[in-house]
MARROKOL-481305 format. One record per residue (C-alpha): x, y negated, z; residue number from 1; residue in three letters. Coordinates in Angstrom, 2 decimals, always signed. Last residue first. Example, Ala and Ser with C-alpha at 12.3 -4.5 7.8 and 13.67 -1.06 7.14 Angstrom:
REM MARROKOL-481305
<node><east>+13.67</east><north>+1.06</north><up>+7.14</up><nr>2</nr><rest>SER</rest></node>
<node><east>+12.30</east><north>+4.50</north><up>+7.80</up><nr>1</nr><rest>ALA</rest></node>
REM end
This chain:
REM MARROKOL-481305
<node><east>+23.04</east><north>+24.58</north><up>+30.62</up><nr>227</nr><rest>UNK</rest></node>
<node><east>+22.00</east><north>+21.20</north><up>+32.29</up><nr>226</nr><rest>UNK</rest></node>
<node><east>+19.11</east><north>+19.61</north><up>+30.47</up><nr>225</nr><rest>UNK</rest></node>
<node><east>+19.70</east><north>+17.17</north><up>+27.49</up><nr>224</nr><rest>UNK</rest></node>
<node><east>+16.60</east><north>+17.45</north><up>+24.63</up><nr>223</nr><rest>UNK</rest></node>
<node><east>+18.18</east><north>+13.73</north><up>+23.08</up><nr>222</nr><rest>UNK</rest></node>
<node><east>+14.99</east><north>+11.81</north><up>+24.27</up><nr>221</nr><rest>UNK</rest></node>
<node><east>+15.09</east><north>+13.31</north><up>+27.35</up><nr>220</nr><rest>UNK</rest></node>
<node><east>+18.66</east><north>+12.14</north><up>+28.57</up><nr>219</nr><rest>UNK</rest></node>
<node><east>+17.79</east><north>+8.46</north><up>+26.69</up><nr>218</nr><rest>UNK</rest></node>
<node><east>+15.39</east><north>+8.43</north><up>+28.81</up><nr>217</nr><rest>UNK</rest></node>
<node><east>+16.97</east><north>+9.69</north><up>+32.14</up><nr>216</nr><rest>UNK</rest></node>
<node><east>+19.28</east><north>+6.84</north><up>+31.26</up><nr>215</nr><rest>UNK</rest></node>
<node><east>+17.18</east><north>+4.32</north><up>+30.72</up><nr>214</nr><rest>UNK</rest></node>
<node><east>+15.71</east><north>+4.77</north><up>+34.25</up><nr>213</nr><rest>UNK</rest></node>
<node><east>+18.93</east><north>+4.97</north><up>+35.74</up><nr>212</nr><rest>UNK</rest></node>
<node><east>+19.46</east><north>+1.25</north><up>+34.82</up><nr>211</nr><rest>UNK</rest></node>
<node><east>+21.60</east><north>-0.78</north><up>+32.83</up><nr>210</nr><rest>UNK</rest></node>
<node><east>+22.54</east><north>+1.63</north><up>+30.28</up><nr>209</nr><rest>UNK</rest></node>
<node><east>+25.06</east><north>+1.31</north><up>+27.17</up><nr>208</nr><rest>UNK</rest></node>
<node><east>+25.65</east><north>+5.23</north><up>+27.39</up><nr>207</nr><rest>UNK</rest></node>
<node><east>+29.05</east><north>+5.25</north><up>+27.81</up><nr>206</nr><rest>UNK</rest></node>
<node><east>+28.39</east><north>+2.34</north><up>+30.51</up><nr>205</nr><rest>UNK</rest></node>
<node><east>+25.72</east><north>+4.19</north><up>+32.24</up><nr>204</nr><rest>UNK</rest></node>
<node><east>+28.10</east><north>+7.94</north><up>+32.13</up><nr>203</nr><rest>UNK</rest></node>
<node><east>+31.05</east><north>+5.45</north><up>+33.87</up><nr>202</nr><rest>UNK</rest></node>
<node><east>+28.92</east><north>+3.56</north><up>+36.29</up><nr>201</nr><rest>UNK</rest></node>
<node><east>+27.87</east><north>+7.64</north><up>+37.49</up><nr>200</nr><rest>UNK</rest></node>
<node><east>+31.14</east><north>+9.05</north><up>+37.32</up><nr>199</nr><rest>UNK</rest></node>
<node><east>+32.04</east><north>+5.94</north><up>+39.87</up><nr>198</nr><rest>UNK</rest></node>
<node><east>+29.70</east><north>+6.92</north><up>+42.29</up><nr>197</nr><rest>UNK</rest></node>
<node><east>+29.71</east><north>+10.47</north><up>+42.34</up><nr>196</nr><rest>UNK</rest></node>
<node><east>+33.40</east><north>+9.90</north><up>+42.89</up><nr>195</nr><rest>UNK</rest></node>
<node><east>+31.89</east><north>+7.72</north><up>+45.86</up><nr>194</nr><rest>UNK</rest></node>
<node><east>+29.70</east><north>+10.75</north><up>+47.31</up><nr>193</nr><rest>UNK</rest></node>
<node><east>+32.47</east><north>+12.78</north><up>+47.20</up><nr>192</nr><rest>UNK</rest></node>
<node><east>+32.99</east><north>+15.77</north><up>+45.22</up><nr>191</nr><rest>UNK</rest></node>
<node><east>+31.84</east><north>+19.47</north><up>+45.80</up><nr>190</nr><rest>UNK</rest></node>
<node><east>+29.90</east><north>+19.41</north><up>+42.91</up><nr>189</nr><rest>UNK</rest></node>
<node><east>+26.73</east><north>+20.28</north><up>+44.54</up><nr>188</nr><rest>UNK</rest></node>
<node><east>+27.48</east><north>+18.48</north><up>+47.71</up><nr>187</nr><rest>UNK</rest></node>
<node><east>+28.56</east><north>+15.07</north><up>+45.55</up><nr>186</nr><rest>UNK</rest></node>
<node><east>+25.02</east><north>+15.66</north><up>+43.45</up><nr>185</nr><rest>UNK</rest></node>
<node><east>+23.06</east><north>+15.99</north><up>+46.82</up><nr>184</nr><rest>UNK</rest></node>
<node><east>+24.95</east><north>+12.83</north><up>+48.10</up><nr>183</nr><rest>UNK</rest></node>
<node><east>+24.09</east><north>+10.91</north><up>+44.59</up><nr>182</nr><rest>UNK</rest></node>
<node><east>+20.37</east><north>+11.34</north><up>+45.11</up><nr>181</nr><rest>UNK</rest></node>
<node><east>+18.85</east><north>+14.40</north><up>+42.47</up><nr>180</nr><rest>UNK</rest></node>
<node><east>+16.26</east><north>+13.43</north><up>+40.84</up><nr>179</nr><rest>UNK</rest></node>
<node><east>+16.23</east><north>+16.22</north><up>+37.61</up><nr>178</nr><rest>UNK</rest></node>
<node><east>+18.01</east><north>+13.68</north><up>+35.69</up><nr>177</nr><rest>UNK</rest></node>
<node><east>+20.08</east><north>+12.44</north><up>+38.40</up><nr>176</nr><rest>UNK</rest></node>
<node><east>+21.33</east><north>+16.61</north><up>+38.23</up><nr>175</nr><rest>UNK</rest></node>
<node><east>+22.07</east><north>+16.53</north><up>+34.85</up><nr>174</nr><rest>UNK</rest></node>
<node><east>+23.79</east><north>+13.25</north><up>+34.34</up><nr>173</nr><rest>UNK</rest></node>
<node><east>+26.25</east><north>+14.26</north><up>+37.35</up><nr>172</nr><rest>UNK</rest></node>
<node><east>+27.35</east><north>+17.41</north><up>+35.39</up><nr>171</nr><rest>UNK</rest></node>
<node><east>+27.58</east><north>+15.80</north><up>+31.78</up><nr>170</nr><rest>UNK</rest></node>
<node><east>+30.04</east><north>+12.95</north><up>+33.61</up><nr>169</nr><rest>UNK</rest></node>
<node><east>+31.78</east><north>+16.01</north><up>+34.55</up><nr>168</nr><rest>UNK</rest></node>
<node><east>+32.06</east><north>+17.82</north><up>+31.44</up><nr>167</nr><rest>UNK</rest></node>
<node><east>+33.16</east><north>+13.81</north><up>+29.91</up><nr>166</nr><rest>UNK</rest></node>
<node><east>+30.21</east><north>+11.84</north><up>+28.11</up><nr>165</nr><rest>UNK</rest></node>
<node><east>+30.94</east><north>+11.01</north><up>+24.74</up><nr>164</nr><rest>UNK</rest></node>
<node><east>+28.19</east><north>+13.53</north><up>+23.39</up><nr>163</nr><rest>UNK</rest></node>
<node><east>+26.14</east><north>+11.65</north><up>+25.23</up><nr>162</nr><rest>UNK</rest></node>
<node><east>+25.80</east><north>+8.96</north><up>+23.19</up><nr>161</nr><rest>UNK</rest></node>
<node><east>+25.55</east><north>+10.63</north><up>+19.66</up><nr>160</nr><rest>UNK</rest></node>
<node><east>+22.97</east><north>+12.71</north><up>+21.20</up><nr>159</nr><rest>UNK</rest></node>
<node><east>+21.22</east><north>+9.48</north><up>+21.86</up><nr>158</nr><rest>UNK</rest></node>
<node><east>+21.33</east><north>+8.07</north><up>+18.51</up><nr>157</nr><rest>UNK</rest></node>
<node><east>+20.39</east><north>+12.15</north><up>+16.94</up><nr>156</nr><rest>UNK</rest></node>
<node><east>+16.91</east><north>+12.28</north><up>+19.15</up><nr>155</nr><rest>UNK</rest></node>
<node><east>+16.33</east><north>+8.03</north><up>+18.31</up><nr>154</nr><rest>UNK</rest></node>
<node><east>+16.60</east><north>+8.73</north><up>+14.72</up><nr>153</nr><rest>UNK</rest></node>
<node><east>+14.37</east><north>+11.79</north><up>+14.42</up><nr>152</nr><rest>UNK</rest></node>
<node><east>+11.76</east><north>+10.28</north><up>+16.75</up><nr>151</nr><rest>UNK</rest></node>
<node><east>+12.38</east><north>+7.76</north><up>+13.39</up><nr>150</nr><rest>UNK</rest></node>
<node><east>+11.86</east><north>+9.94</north><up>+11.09</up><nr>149</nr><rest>UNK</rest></node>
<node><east>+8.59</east><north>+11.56</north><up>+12.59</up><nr>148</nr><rest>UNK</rest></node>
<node><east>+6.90</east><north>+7.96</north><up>+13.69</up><nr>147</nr><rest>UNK</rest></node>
<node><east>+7.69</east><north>+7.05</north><up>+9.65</up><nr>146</nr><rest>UNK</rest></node>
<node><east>+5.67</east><north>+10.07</north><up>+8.48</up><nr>145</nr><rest>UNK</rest></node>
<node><east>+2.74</east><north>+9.24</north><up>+10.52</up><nr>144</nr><rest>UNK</rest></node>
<node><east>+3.20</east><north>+5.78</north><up>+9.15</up><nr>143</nr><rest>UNK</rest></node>
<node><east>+2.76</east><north>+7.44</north><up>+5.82</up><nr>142</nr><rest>UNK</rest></node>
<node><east>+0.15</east><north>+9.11</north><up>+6.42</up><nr>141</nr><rest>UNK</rest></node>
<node><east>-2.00</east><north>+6.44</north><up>+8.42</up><nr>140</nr><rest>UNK</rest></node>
<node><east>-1.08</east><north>+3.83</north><up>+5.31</up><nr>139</nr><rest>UNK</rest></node>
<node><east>-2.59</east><north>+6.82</north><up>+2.83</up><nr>138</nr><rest>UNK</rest></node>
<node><east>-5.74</east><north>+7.48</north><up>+4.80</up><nr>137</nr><rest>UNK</rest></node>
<node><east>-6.21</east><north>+3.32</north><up>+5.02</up><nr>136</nr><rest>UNK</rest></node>
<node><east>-5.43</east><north>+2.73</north><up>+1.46</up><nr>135</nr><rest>UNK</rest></node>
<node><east>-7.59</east><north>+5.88</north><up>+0.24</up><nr>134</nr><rest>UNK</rest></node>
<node><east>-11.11</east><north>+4.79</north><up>+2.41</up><nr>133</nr><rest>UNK</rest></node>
<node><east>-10.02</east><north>+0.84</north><up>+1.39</up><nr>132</nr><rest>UNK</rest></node>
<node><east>-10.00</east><north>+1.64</north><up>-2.29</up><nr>131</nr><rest>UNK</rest></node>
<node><east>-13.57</east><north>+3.41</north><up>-2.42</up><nr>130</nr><rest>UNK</rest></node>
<node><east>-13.47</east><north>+7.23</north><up>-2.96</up><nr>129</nr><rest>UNK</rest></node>
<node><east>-16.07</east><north>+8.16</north><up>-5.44</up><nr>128</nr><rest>UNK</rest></node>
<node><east>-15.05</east><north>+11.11</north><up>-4.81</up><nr>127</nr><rest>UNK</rest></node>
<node><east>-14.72</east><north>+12.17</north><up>-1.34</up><nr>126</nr><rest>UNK</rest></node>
<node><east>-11.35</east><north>+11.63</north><up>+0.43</up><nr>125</nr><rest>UNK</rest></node>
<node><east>-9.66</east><north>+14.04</north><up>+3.02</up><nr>124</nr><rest>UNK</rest></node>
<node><east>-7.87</east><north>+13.32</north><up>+6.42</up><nr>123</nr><rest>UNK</rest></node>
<node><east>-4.05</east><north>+14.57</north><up>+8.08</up><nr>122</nr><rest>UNK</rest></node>
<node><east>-4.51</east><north>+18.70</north><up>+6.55</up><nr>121</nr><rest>UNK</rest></node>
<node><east>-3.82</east><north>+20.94</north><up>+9.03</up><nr>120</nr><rest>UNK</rest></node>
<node><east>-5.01</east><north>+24.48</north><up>+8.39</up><nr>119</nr><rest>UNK</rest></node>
<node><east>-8.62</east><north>+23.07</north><up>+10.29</up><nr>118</nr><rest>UNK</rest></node>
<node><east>-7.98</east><north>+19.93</north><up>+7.78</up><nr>117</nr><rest>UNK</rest></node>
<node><east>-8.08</east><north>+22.00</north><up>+4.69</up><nr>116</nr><rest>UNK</rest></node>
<node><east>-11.04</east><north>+24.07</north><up>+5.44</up><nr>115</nr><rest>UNK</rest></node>
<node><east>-12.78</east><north>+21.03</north><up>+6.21</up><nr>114</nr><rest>UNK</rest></node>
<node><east>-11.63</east><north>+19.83</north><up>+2.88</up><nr>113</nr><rest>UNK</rest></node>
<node><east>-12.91</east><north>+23.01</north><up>+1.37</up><nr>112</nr><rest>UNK</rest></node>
<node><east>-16.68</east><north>+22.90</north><up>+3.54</up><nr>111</nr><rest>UNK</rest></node>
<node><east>-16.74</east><north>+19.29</north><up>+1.56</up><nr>110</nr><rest>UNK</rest></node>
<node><east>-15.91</east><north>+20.41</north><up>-1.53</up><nr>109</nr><rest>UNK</rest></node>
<node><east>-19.64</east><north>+19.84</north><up>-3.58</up><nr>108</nr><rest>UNK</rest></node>
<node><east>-18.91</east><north>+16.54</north><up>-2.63</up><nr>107</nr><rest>UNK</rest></node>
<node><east>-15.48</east><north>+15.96</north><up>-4.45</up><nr>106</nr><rest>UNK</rest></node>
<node><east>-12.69</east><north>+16.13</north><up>-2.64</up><nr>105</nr><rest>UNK</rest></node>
<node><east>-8.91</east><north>+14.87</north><up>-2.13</up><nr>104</nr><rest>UNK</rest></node>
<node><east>-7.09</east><north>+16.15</north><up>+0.26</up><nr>103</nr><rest>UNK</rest></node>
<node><east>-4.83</east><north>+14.15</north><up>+2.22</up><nr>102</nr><rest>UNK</rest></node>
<node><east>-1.36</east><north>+15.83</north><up>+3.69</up><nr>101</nr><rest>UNK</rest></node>
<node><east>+1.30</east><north>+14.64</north><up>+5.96</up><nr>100</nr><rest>UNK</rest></node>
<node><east>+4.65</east><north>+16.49</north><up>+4.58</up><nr>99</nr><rest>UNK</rest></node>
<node><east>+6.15</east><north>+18.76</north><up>+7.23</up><nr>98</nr><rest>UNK</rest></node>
<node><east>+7.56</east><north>+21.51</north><up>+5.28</up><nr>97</nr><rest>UNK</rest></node>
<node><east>+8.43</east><north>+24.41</north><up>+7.15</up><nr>96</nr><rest>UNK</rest></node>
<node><east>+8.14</east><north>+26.63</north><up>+4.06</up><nr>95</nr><rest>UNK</rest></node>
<node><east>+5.16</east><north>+28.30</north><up>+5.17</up><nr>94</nr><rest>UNK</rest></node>
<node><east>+3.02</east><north>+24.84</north><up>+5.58</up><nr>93</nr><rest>UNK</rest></node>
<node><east>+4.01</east><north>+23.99</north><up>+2.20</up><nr>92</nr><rest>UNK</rest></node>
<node><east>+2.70</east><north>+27.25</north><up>+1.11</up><nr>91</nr><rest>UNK</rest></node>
<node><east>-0.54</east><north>+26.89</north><up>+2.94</up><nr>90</nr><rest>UNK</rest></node>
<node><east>-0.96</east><north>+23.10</north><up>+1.55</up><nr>89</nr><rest>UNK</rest></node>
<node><east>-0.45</east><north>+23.85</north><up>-1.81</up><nr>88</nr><rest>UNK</rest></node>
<node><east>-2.77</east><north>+27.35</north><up>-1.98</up><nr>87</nr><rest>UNK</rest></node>
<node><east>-5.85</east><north>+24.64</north><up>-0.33</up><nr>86</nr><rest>UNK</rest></node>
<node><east>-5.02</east><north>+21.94</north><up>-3.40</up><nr>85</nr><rest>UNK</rest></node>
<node><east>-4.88</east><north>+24.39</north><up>-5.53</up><nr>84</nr><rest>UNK</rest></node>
<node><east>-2.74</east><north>+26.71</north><up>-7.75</up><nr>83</nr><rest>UNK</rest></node>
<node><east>-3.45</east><north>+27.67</north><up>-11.05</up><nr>82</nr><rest>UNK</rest></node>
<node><east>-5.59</east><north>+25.00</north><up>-11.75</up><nr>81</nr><rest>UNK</rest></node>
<node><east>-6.67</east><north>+22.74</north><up>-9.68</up><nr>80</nr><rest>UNK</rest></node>
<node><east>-9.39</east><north>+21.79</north><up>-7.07</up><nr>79</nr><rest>UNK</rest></node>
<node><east>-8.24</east><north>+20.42</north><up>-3.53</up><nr>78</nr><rest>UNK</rest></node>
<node><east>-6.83</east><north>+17.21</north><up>-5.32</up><nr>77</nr><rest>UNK</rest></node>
<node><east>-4.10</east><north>+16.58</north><up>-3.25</up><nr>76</nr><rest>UNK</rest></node>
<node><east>-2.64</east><north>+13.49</north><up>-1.67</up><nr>75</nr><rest>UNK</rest></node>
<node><east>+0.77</east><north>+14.18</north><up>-0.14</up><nr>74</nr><rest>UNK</rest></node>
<node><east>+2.83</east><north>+11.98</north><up>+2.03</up><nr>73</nr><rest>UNK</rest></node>
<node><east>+6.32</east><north>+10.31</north><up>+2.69</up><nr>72</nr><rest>UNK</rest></node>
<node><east>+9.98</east><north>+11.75</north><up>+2.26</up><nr>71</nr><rest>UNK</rest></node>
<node><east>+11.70</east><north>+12.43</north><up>-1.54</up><nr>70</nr><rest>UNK</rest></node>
<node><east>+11.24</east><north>+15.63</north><up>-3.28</up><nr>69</nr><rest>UNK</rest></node>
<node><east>+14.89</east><north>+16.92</north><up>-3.53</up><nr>68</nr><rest>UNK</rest></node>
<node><east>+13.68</east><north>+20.69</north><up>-2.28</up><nr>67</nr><rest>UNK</rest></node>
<node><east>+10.41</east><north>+20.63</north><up>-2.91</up><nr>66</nr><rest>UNK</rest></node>
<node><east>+10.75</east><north>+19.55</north><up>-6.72</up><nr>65</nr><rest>UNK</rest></node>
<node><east>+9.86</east><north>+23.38</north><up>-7.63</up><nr>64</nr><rest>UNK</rest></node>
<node><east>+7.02</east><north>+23.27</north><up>-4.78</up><nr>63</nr><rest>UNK</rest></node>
<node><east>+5.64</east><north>+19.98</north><up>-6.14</up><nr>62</nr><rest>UNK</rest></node>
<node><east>+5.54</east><north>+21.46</north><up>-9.98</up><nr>61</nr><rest>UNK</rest></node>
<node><east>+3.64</east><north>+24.30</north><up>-8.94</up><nr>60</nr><rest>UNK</rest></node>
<node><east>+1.18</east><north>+22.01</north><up>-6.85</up><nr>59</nr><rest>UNK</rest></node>
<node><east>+0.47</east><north>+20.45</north><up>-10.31</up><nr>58</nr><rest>UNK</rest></node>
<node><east>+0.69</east><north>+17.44</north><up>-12.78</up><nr>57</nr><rest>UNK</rest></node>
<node><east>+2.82</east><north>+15.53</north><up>-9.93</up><nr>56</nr><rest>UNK</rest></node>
<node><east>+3.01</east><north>+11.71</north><up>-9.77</up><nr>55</nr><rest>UNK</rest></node>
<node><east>+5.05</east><north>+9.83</north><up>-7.67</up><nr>54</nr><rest>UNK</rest></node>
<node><east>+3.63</east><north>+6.64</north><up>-5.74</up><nr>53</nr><rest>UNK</rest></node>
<node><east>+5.43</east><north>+3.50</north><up>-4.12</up><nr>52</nr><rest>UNK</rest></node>
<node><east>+2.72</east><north>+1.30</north><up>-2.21</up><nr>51</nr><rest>UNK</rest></node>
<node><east>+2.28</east><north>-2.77</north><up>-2.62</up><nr>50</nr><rest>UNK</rest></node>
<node><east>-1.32</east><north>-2.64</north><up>-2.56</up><nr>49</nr><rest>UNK</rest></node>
<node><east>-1.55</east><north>-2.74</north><up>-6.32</up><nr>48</nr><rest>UNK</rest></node>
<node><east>+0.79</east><north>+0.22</north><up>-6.48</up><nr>47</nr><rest>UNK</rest></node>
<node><east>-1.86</east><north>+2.34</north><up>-4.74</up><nr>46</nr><rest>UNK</rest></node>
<node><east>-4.28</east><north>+1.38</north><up>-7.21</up><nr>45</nr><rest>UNK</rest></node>
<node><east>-1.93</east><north>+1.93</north><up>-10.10</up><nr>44</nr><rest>UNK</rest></node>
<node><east>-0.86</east><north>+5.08</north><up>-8.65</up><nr>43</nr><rest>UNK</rest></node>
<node><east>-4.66</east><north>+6.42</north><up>-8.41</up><nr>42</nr><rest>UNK</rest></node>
<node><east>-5.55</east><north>+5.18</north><up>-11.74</up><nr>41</nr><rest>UNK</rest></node>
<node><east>-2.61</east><north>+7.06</north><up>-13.39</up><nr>40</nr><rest>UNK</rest></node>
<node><east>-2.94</east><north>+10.60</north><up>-11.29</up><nr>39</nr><rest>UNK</rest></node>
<node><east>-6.72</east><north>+10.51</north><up>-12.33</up><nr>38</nr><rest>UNK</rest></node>
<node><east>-6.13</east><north>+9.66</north><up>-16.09</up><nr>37</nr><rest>UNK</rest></node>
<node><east>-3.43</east><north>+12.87</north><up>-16.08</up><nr>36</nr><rest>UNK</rest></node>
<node><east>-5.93</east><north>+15.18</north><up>-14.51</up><nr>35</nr><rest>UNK</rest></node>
<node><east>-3.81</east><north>+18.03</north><up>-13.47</up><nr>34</nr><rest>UNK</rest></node>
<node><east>-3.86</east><north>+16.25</north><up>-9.86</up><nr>33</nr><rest>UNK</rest></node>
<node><east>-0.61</east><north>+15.77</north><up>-6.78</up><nr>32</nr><rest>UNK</rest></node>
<node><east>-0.30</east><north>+12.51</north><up>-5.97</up><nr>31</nr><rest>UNK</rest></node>
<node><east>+3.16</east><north>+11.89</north><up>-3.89</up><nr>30</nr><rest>UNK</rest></node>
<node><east>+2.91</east><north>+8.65</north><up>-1.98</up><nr>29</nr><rest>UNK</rest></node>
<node><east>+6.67</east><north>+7.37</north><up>-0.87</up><nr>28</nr><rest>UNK</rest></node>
<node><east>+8.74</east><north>+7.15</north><up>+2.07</up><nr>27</nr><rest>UNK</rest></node>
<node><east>+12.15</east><north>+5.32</north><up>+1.21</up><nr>26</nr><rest>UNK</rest></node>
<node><east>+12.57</east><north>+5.22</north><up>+5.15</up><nr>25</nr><rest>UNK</rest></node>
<node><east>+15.14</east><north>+2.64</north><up>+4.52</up><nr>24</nr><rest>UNK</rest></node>
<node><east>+11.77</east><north>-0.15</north><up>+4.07</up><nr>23</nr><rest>UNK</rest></node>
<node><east>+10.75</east><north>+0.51</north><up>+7.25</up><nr>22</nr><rest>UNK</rest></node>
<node><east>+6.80</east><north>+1.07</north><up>+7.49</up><nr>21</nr><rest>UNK</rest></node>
<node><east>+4.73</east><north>-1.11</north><up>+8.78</up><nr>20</nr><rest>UNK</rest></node>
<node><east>+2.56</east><north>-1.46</north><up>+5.76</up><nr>19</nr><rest>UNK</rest></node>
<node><east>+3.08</east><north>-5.16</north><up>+5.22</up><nr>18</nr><rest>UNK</rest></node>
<node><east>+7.08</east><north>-4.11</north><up>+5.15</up><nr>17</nr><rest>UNK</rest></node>
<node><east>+7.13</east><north>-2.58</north><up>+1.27</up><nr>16</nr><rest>UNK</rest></node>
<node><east>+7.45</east><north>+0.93</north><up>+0.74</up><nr>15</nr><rest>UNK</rest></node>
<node><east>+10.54</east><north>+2.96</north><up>-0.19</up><nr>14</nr><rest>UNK</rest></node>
<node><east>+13.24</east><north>+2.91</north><up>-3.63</up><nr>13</nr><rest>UNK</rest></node>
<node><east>+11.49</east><north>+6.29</north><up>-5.33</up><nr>12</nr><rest>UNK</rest></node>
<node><east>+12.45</east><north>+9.49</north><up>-7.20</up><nr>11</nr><rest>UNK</rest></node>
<node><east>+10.32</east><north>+10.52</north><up>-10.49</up><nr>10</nr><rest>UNK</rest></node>
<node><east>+8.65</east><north>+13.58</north><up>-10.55</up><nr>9</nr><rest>UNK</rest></node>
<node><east>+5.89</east><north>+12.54</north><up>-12.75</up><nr>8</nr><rest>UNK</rest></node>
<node><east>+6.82</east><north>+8.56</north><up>-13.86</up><nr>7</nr><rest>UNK</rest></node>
<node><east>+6.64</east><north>+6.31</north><up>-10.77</up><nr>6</nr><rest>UNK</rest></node>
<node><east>+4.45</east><north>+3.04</north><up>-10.34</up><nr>5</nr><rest>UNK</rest></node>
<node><east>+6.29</east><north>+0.23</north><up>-8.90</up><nr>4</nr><rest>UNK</rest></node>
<node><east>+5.48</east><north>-1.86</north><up>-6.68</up><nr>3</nr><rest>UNK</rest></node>
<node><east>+7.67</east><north>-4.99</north><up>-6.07</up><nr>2</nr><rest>UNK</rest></node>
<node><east>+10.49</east><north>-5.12</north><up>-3.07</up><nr>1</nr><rest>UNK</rest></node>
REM end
């Protein structure tokens, strides 16, 4: 997939495979600045390295998108009008959103982008920034962003799985995830130690498991516990 620099606003298509990050993520690089030359150069450079970028005038215009504004990263300019970069980050922060944020300084800022990262700003970028410094903040963003989605994926795949699981396959799964041998399980559930047995080939097969191990994994992944 080519660059493509994005109009303000404007949805995009993801971020090419060089940057590690899957393609069906459609993450993108939103640059947030009420300089109009600023927002340009900084797409075109990020486009140049094979990056999607949107372009926002300002951090009023991000929180009225907020709600269809597609996944990836922020990078701020921490002075604005109206609203800055500091306002856009504790507002985003309010509204649960989890967007990795980069503030961009200039060196008169630096107390303000210290600011920003104790409230939880990802990294910030002195002007003059140098193309590496914003490639390498923007590639640890967005991978951050990547890790998030697909935690997301793997949570949702194995609560898919054991949602198949019968009550009493649930039961069994419970208690060999907290360790439990299959004769303490059988005496808890007031089976035998061979029903155990076969609940147990039944829960690794619904679960496409061929050991315990992945199992208990795929039991923690998906936030299972007996309730």
């Amino acid at each position: 997939m080519s660059a493509r620099l994005l109009s303000d606003a404007s949805p995009t298509a993801g971020v090419i495979a060089k940057f590690g990050i899957a393609p069906d993520h459609d993450l993108v690089v939103h640059i947030v600045d009420d300089d109009e030359a600023v927002r340009g150069s900084l797409a075109l450079l990020l486009n140049s390295f094979g990056l999607l970028t949107a372009t926002h005038a300002s951090a009023e215009a991000v929180l009225e998108q907020l709600p269809s504004l597609r996944p990836g990263c922020l990078v701020v300019d921490i002075r604005m009008p109206g609203m800055d970069g500091l306002g856009l980050q504790a507002e985003l922060t309010r509204r649960g959103c989890t967007y990795p944020v980069i503030v961009v300084t200039g060196h008169a800022d630096v107390g303000l982008a210290v600011q920003a990262m104790k409230a939880g700003a990802l990294d910030f970028i002195e002007k003059p920034y140098s193309e590496d410094d914003v490639v390498k903040s923007v590639r640890v963003a967005l991978s951050r962003t990547a890790d998030v989605f697909q935690t997301t994926a793997n949570t949702e795949a194995a609560q898919g799985r054991i949602a198949h699981l019968t009550p009493r396959e649930r039961d069994v799964l419970s208690r060999l995830v907290e360790g439990r041998p299959n004769k303490v399980v059988a005496h808890e559930l007031g089976i035998s130690p061979r029903t155990v047995e076969i609940h147990r080939a039944n829960l690794m097969e619904k679960l496409a498991c061929r050991s315990l191990a992945e199992a208990v994994r795929i039991a923690i992944s998906a936030g299972f516990s007996r309730t």
